[in-house]
C-alpha positions as CSV (number, residue, x, y, z in Angstrom):
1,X,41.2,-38.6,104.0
2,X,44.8,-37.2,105.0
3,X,45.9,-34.3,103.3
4,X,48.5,-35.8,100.7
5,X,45.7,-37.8,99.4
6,X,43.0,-35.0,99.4
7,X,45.4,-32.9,97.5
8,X,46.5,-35.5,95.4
9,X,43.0,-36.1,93.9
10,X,42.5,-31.9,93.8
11,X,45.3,-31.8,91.7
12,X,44.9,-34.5,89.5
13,X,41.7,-34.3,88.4
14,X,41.7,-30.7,88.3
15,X,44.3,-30.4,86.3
16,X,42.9,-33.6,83.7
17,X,39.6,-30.3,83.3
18,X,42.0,-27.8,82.3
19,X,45.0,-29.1,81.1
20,X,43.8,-28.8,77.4
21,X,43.6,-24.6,78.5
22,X,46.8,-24.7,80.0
23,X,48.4,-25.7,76.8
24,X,46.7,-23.7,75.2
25,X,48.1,-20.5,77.8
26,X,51.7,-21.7,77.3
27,X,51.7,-22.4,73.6
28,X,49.9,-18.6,72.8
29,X,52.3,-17.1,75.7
30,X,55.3,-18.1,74.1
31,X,54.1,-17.3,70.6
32,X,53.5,-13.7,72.0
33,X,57.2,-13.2,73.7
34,X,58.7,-14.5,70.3
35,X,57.0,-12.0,67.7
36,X,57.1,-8.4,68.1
37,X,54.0,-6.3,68.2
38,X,55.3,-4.2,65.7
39,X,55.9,-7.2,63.3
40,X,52.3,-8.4,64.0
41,X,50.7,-5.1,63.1
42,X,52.9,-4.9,59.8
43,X,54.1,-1.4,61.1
44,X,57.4,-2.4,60.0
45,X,56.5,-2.3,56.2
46,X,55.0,1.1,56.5
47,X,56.6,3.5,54.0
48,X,57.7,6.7,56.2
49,X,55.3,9.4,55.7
50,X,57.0,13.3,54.7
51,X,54.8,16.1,56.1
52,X,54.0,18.8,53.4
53,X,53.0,22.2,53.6
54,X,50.0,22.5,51.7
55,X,48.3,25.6,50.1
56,X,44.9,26.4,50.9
57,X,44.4,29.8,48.8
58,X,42.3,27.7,46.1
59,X,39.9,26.8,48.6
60,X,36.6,27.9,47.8
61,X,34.1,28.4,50.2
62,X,33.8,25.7,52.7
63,X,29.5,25.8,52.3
64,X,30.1,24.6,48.5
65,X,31.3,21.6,49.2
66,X,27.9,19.8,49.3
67,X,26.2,22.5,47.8
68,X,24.4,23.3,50.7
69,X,24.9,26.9,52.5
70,X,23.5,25.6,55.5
71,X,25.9,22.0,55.7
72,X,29.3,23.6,56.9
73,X,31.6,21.6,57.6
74,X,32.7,20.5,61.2
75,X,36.4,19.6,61.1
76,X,38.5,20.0,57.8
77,X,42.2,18.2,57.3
78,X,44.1,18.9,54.3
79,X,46.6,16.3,53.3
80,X,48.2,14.7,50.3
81,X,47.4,11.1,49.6
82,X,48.6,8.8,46.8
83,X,45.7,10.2,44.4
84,X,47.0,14.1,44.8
85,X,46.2,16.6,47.2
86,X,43.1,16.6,48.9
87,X,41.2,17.8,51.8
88,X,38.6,15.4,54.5
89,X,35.7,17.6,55.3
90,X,33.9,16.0,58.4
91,X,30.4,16.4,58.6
92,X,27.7,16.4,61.4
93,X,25.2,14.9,59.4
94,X,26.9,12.5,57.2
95,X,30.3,10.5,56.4
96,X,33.6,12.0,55.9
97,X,33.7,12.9,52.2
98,X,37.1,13.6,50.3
99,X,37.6,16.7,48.0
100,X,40.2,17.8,45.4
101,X,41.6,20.9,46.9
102,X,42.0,22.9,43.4
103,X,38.6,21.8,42.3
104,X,36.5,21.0,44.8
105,X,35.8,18.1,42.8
106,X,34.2,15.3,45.2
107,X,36.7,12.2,44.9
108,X,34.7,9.8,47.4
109,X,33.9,6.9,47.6
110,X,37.3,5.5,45.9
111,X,37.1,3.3,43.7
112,X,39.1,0.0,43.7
113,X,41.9,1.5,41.1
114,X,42.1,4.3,43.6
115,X,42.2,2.3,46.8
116,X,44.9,0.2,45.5
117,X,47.2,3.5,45.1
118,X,46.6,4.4,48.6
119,X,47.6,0.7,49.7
120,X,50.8,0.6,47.6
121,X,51.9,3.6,48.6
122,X,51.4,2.7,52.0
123,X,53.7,0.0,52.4
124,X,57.4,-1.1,50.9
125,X,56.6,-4.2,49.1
126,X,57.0,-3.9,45.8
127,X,54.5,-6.4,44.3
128,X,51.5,-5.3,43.1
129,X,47.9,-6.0,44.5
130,X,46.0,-8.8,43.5
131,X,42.7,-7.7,44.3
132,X,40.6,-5.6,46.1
133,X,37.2,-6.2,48.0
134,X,34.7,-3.8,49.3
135,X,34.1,-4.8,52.9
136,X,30.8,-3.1,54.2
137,X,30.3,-5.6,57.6
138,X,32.4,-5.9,60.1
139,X,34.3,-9.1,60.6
140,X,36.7,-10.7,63.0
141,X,39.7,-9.4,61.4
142,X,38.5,-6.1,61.0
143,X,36.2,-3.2,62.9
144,X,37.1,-0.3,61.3
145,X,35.6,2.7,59.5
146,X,33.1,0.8,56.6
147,X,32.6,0.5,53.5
148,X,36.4,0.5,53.3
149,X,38.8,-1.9,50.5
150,X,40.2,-4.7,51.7
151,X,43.6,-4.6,49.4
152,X,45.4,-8.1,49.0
153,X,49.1,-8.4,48.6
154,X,50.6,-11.7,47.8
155,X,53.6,-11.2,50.3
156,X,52.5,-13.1,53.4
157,X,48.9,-13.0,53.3
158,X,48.7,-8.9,53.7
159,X,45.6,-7.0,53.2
160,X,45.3,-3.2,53.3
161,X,41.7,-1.8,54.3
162,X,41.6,1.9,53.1
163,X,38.2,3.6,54.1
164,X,36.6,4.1,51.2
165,X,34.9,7.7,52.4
166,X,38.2,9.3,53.2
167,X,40.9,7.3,51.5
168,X,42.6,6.5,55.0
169,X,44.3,3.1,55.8
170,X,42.9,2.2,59.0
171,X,44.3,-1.8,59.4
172,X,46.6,-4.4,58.1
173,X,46.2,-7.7,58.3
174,X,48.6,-10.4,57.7
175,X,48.7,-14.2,58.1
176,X,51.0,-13.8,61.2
177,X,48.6,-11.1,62.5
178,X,45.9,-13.7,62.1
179,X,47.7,-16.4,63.6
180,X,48.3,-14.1,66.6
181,X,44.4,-13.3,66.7
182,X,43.4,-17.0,66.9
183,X,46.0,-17.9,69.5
184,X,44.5,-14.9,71.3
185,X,41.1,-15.9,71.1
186,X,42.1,-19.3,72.4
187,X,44.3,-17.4,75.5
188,X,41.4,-15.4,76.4
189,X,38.9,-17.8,75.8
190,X,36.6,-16.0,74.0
191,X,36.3,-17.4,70.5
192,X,33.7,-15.4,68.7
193,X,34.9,-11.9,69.2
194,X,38.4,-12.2,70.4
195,X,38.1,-9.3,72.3
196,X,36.5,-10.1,75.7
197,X,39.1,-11.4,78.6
198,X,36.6,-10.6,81.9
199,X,33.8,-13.1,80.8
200,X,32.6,-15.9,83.8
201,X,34.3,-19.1,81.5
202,X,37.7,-17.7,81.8
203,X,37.4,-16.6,85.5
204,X,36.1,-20.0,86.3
205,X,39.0,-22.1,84.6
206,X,41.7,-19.8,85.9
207,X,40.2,-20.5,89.6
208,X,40.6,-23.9,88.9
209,X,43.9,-23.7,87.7
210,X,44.8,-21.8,90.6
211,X,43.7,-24.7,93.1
212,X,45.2,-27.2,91.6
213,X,48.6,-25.5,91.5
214,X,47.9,-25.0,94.6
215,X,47.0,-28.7,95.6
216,X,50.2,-29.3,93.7
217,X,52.3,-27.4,95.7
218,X,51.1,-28.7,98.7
219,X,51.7,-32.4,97.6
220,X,55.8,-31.2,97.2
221,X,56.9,-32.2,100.7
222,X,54.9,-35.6,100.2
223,X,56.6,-36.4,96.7
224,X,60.3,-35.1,97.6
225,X,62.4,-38.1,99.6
226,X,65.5,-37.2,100.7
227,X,67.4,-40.6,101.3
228,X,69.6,-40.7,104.8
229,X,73.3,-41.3,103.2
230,X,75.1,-44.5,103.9
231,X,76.8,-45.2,106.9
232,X,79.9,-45.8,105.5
233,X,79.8,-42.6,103.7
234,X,79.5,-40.6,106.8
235,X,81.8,-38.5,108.7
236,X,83.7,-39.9,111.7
């Protein structure tokens, strides 16, 4: 078999196994050049954040905060959220737990009212939720901290998730972010988790790929005429 016709069949059939992939590269590629990654992640409807200085003088002392003299806590952020002034104490033993700073009064785990005030004020729309859903597995859209709200706007199919042990918004999802998730699950070729681009299925059909752009290339001298001109068109 000469080598036109070798490569000819390499590339043919090679490229018949893979062209559905292919499409499948090009279409998700050109989706990802078009959108920004900011406007995936909704980071441009984040409301800007103003840093306050906070006073801790009505702190009592740190070992009342689960009652326990012996539970102190191992990292504490003071902050102020959309349901007032609070601090996060982190503990060794247990989940983050939020705290009135003038009380001491324990205000985790928020409750749906509560995590809809942290949404709101976390973005610029200004329609209201429609609903809120306590999400305590993790999904494909989202693997953050759990239990944690899932907040739905009806402005393009956002939802807020706000960790329901500190009151922290830890992802937004939006009908273009899941759009770009499924066309990345179908880029790297890993359609369960969406995560995993090193697995053997993708490895093989890009080696594939590769040898028949390869056989293809190799077929361009064979494919490419170039027609002798005309006699009468000639120089003398």
């Amino acid at each position: 078999m000469s080598l036109a016709r070798l490569a000819s069949f390499v590339h043919k059939w090679l490229a018949l196994l893979v062209g559905i992939q292919i499409v499948f590269w090009v279409v998700s590629g050109l989706f990802f050049t078009i959108f920004p990654i900011q406007q995936i992640r909704s980071e441009n409807l984040i409301r800007p954040s103003q840093a306050q200085t906070l006073d801790t003088a009505t702190l009592a002392s740190l070992a009342s905060l689960r009652g326990d003299q012996n539970a102190l806590p191992t990292k504490l952020t003071i902050e102020r959220r959309p349901i007032g002034q609070v601090v996060v104490a982190e503990f060794a033993d247990a989940s983050p737990i939020l705290f009135d700073t003038t009380t001491l009064q324990r205000l985790s785990p928020l409750s749906a009212e509560q995590a809809n005030a942290v949404a709101r004020a976390h973005v610029t729309l200004t329609s209201a939720p429609t609903g809120a859903t306590l999400v305590t597995e993790e999904t494909a859209e989202y693997r953050g901290a759990l239990p944690a709200w899932r907040v739905q706007f009806p402005d393009g199919g956002l939802s807020v998730y706000v960790a329901q042990n500190t009151g922290a918004v830890t992802a937004r999802r939006s009908d273009l972010w899941r759009l770009y998730d499924t066309l990345w699950a179908l880029h790297i070729m890993d359609w369960q988790n969406h995560e995993d681009f090193n697995h053997p299925l993708i490895i093989i059909v890009t080696t594939i790929t590769l040898l028949s752009v390869i056989a293809g290339i190799v077929l361009i001298p064979y494919r490419i005429r170039f027609r002798a001109r005309p006699k009468s068109l000639q120089s003398p």
